[in-house]
C-alpha positions in Angstrom: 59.5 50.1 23.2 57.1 51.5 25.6 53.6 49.4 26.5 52.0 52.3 24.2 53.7 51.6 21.1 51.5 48.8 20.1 49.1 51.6 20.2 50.5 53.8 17.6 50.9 51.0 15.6 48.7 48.7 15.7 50.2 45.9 13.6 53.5 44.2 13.9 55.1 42.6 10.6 57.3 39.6 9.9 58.6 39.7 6.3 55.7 41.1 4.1 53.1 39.7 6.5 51.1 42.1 8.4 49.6 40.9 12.0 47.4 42.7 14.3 48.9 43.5 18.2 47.9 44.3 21.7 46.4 47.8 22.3 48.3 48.0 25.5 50.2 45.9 27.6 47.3 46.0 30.6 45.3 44.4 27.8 47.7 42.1 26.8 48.5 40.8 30.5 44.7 40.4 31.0 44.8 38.2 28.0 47.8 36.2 28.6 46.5 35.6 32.9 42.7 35.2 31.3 43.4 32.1 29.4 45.8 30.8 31.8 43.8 30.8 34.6 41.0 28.9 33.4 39.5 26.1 34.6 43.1 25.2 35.0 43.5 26.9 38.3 40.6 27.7 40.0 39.0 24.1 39.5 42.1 22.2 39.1 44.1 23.4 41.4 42.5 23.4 44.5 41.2 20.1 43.8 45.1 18.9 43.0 46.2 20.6 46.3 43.6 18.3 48.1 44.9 14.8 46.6 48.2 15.6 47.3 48.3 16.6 50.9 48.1 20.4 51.2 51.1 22.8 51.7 53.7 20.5 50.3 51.7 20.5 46.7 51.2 24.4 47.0 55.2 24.8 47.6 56.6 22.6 45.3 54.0 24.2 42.9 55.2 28.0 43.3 58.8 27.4 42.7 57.8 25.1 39.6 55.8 27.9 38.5 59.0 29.7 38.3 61.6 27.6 37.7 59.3 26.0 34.4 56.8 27.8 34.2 58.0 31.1 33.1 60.6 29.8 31.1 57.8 27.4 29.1 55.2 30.6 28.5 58.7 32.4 27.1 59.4 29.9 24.8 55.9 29.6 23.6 55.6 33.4 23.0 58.9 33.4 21.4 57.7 31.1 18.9 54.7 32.6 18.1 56.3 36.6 18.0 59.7 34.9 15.9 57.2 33.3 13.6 54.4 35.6 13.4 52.0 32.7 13.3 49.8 30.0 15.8 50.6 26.3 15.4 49.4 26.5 11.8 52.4 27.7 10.8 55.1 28.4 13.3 56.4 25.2 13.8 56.8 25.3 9.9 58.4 28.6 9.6 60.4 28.1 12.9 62.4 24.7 10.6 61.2 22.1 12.2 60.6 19.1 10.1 57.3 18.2 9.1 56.2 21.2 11.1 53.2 21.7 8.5 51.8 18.7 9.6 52.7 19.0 13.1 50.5 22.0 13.0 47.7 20.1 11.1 48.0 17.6 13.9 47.8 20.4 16.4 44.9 22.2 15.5 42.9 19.4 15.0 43.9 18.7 18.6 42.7 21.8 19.4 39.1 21.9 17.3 38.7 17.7 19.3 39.3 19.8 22.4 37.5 22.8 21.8 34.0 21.0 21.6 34.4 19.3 25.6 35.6 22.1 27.0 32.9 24.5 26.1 30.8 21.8 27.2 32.5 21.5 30.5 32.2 25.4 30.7 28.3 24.8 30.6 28.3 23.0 33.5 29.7 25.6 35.2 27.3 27.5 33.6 24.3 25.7 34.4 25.7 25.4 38.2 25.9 29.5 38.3 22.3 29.1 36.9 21.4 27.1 39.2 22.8 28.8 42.5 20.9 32.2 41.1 17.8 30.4 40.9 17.9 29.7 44.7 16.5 32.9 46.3 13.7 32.6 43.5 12.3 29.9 45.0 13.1 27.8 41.9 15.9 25.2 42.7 16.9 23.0 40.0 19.5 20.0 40.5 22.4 21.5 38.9 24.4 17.9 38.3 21.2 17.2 35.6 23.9 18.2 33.0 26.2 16.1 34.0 27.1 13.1 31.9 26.0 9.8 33.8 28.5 7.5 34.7 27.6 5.4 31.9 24.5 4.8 29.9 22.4 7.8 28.1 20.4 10.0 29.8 18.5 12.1 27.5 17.8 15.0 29.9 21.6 15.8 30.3 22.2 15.2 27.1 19.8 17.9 25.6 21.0 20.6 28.7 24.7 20.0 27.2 23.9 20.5 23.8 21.9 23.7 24.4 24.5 25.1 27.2 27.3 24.1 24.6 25.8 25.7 21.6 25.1 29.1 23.5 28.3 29.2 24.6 30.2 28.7 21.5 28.1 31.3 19.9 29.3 33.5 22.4 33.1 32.0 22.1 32.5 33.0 18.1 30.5 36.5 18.5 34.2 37.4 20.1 36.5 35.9 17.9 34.7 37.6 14.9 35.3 41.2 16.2 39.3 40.2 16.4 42.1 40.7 18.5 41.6 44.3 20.1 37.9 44.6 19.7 37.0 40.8 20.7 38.9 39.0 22.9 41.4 41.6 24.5 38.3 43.8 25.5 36.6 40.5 26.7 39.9 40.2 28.8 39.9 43.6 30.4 36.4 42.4 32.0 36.7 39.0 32.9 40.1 38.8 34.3 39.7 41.4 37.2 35.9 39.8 37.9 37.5 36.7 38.2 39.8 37.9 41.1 37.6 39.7 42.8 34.9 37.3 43.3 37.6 35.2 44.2 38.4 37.7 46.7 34.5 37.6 48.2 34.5 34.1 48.4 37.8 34.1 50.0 36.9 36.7 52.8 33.7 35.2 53.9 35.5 31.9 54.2 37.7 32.7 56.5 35.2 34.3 58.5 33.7 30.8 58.7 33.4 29.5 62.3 36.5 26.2 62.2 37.7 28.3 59.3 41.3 28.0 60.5 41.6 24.5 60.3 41.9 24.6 56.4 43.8 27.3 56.6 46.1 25.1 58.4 45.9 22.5 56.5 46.4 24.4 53.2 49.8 26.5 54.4 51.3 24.3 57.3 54.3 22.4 55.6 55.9 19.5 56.6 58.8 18.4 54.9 57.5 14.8 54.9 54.9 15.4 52.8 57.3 16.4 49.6 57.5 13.0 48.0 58.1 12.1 44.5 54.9 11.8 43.1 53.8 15.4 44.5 56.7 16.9 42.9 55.6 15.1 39.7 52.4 16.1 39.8 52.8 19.9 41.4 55.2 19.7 38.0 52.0 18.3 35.4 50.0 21.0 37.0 52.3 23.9 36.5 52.0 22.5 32.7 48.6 22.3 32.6 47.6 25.8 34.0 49.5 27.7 32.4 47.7 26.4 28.9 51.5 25.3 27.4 50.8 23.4 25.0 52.4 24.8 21.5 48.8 26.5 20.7 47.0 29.3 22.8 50.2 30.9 24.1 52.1 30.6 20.6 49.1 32.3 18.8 48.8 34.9 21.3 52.9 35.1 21.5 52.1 36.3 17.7 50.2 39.1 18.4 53.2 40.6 21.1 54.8 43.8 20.0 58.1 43.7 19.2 59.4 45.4 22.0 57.4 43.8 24.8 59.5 42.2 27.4 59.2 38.8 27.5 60.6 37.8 30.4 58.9 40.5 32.9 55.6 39.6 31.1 55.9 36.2 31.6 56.4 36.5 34.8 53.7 38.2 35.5 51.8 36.1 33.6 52.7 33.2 36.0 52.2 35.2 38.8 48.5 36.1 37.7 48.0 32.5 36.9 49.3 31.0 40.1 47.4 34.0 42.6 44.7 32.7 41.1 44.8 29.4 41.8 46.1 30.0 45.2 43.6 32.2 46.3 40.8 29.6 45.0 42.6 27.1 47.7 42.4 29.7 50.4 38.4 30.2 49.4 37.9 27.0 49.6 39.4 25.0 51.8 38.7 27.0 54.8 35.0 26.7 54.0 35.5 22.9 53.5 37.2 22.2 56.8 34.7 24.3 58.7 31.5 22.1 57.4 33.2 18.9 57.7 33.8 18.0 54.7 36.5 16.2 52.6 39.2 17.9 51.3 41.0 15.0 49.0 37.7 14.6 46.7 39.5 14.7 43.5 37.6 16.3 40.6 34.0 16.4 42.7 35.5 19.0 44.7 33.8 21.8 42.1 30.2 19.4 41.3 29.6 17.5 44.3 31.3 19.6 47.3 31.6 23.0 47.1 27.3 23.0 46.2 27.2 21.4 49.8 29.7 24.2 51.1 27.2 27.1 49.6 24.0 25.3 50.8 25.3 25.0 54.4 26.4 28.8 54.6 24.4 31.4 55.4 23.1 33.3 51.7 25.2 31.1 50.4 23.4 31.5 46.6 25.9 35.0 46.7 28.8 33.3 47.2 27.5 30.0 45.0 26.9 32.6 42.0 30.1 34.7 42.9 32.0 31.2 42.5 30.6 30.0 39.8 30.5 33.3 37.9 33.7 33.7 38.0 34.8 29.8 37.1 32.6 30.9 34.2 34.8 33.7 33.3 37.8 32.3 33.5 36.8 29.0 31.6 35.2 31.3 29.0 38.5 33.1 28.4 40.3 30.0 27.7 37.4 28.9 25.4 37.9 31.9 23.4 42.0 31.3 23.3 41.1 28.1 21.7 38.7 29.5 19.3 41.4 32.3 18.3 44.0 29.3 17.6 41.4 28.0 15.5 40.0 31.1 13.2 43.1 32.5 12.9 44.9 29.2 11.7 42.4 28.8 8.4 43.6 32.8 7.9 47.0 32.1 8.3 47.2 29.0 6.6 43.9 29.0 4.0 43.3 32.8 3.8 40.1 32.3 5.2 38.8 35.8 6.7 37.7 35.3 10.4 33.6 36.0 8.9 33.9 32.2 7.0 36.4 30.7 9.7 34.4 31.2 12.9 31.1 29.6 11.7 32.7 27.0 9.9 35.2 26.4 13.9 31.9 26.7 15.7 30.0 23.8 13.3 33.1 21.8 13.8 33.6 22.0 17.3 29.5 21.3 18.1 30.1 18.0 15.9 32.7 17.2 18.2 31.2 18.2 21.7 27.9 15.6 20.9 30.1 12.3 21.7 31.6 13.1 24.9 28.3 14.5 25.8 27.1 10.8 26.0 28.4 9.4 29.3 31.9 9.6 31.5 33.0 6.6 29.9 33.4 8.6 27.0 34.2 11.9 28.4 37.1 10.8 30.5 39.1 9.2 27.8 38.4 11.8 25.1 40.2 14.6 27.8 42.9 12.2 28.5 43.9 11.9 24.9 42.5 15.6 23.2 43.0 17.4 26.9 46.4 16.0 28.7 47.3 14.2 26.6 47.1 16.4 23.5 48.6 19.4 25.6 51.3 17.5 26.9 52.4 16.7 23.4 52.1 20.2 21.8 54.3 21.6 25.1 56.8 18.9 24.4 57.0 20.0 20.5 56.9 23.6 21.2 59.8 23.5 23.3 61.8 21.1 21.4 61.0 23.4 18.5 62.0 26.5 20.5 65.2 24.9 22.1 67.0 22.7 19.2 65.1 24.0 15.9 64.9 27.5 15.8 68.5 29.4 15.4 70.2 30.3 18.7 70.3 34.1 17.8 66.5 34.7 17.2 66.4 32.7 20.1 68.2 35.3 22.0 66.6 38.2 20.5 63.3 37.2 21.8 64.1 36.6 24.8 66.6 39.2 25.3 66.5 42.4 23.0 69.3 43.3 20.4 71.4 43.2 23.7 70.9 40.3 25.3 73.1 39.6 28.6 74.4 36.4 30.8 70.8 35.9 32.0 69.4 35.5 28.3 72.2 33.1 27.6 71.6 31.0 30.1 67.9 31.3 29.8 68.5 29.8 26.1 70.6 26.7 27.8 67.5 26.5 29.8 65.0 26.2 27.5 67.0 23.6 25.5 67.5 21.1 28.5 65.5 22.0 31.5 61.9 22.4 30.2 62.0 19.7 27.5 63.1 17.1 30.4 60.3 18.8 32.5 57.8 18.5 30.2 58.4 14.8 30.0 58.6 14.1 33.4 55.2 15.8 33.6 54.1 13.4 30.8 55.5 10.5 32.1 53.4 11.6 35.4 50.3 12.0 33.4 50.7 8.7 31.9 51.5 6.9 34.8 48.5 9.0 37.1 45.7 9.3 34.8 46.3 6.6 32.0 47.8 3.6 34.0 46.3 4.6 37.3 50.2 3.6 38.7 50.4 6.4 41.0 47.1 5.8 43.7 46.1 9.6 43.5 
């Protein structure tokens, strides 16, 4: 089938059920890149790349990209297009046991989640806010809406909550209009203005004066570097950024036409994904290097650092609002994924039309944003178990589901057409051993990094 087809017509159908598609596959690959790039990759990323040495990270991290990567956003979209359903359902119709509450568990996953990261997405937000402000002569301290460290502080508390709640409105205005209207049409904007003002950023950067040494550092590779523990973690990233986690990518997997080629559109999706990312480490870590500042700062590389990198550069307010503008896009396109899992899981599995669902999401998830809202002490450990943790789970079901559950012959005609060949086939063998035993060693990372705090990075 053609990328127009879903055009003609407009609905794809498992059994007697009836299920919106893409408009077109431009659309659709907009969508899929949108919500994997997220604050995934252009925060994560670069800041990842910086705790784990440079070039060896960004290596190891392309060929996992491809080796697991594409494979894992196959299976996910398989799921979703066999099944015709998001979590709230596919696991169920796919066989696997208990799959109805393993989609109950997932979802509310997904609504715990939902509430921090729109929150998180007003910081960026308030930061873009706060860079535009500059020229104005109005300069606000952007990290005011930052939780504290520990205690309350009222101030940040009340900027969250009214970032949050604007945002989710805007999260929900979307969701209502649906598929085509809403979020694919939100897609064809955001996606290509998140490149390019990657692209700004990226060319003034290297026109930086010392430029070149983090351009060094970011693509010089030395085999020394590749140790264990970057393999590991260049592995829990490729996981992380590409949103795998048995939700976003299985509800929109259920919206794919029936002829769309999986395997060509997931690797484009992966390739979308990872440029972007990429391209975030070559904006930043040139302009890093050539003000003297610390590459390795973990997390505070998008709070603390890069506001010192804009203030120390000529105009720099442009390229502050460029950066954050676009952070804002991307995050805001994975905001909406999760919303969509949300909505259309009370239609799929309550009949609940998408005019109840999204107000009744959006009350739910502001509930849930007010705790983590409080301080990092509570913020940190609500990501590691709704965020990484919660992911990490879902990815590990949805490809357990995908490679031992459902039957080997949908399996293949997902992947591969009515005619599959030798590459289909062994892609199915790979999706029953390979990405499970990835997905766990990316778990067994996560717990050991983030939970135990084993790891030193």
């Amino acid at each position: 089938m053609s990328a127009e087809e879903p055009e003609r017509s407009g609905a794809a159908s498992a059994g007697p059920t009836a299920r919106e598609t893409f408009a077109s596959r431009l659309g659709m690959l907009a969508t899929m890149i949108g919500v994997a790039v997220g604050l995934g990759n252009v925060w994560r990323f670069p800041y990842m790349v910086g705790r784990h040495g440079g070039a060896a990270f960004v290596l190891l991290y392309l060929v996992l990209a491809a080796a697991v990567g594409v494979p894992g956003v196959m299976a996910e979209w398989s799921l979703g297009r066999a099944t015709r359903r998001g979590p709230l359902g596919a696991f169920e119709r796919a066989g696997l046991p208990g799959g109805r509450p393993v989609g109950w568990l997932l979802f509310f996953v997904v609504l715990t989640a939902l509430g921090y990261y729109t929150n998180a997405i007003g910081w960026v937000a308030y930061y873009a806010l706060g860079q535009l402000l500059v020229p104005l002569g109005r300069p606000v301290d952007a990290s005011a809406i930052l939780p504290p460290p520990s205690g309350f502080s009222g101030r940040a508390f009340a900027l969250q909550v009214l970032f949050t709640a604007l945002l989710l409105l805007a999260q929900g205005a979307v969701i209502r209009r649906g598929l085509r209207s809403g979020i694919e049409k939100a897609s064809r904007v955001l996606t290509p203005l998140v490149f390019v003002s990657l692209l700004v950023l990226l060319v003034r950067s290297l026109t930086l004066p010392g430029a070149g040494a983090g351009l060094r550092w970011y693509l010089a590779f030395h085999p020394s570097d590749v140790t264990p523990s970057v393999v590991v973690a260049a592995l829990g990233q490729v996981v992380f950024s590409l949103a795998l986690g048995g939700t976003m990518m299985v509800v929109y997997g259920s919206y794919l036409g029936e002829g769309e080629e999986l395997k060509a559109d997931a690797a484009l999706t992966v390739l979308g994904d990872t440029a972007a990312g990429f391209l975030a480490g070559l904006a930043i870590f040139p302009a890093v290097f050539a003000l003297g500042l610390e590459p390795g700062s973990g997390p505070g590389l998008l709070f603390d650092t890069l506001p010192r990198v804009f203030a120390g550069i000529p105009a720099g307010w442009i390229f502050g609002v460029l950066f954050f503008g676009g952070l804002l896009g991307a995050a805001f396109l994975s905001g909406i994924a999760a919303f969509e899992v949300l909505a259309a899981g009370l239609g799929d599995a309550l009949g609940m039309p998408r005019r109840r669902a999204v107000p009744l999401v959006l009350g739910a998830c502001m509930l849930l944003a007010l705790p983590p809202m409080v301080n990092l002490k509570v913020f940190v450990p609500w990501d590691l178990t709704f965020g990484s943790g919660g992911q990490t789970v879902g990815a590990l079901l949805a490809a357990l589901t995908v490679g031992w559950v459902m039957r080997r012959g949908v399996l293949l005609e997902q992947i591969g057409g009515e005619e599959p060949g030798r590459l289909d086939r062994f892609l199915v063998a790979w999706l029953r051993w390979v990405l499970p035993a990835a997905i766990l060693a990316a778990g067994a990372w996560w717990v050991a990094s983030d939970v135990l705090g084993a790891t030193g990075g």
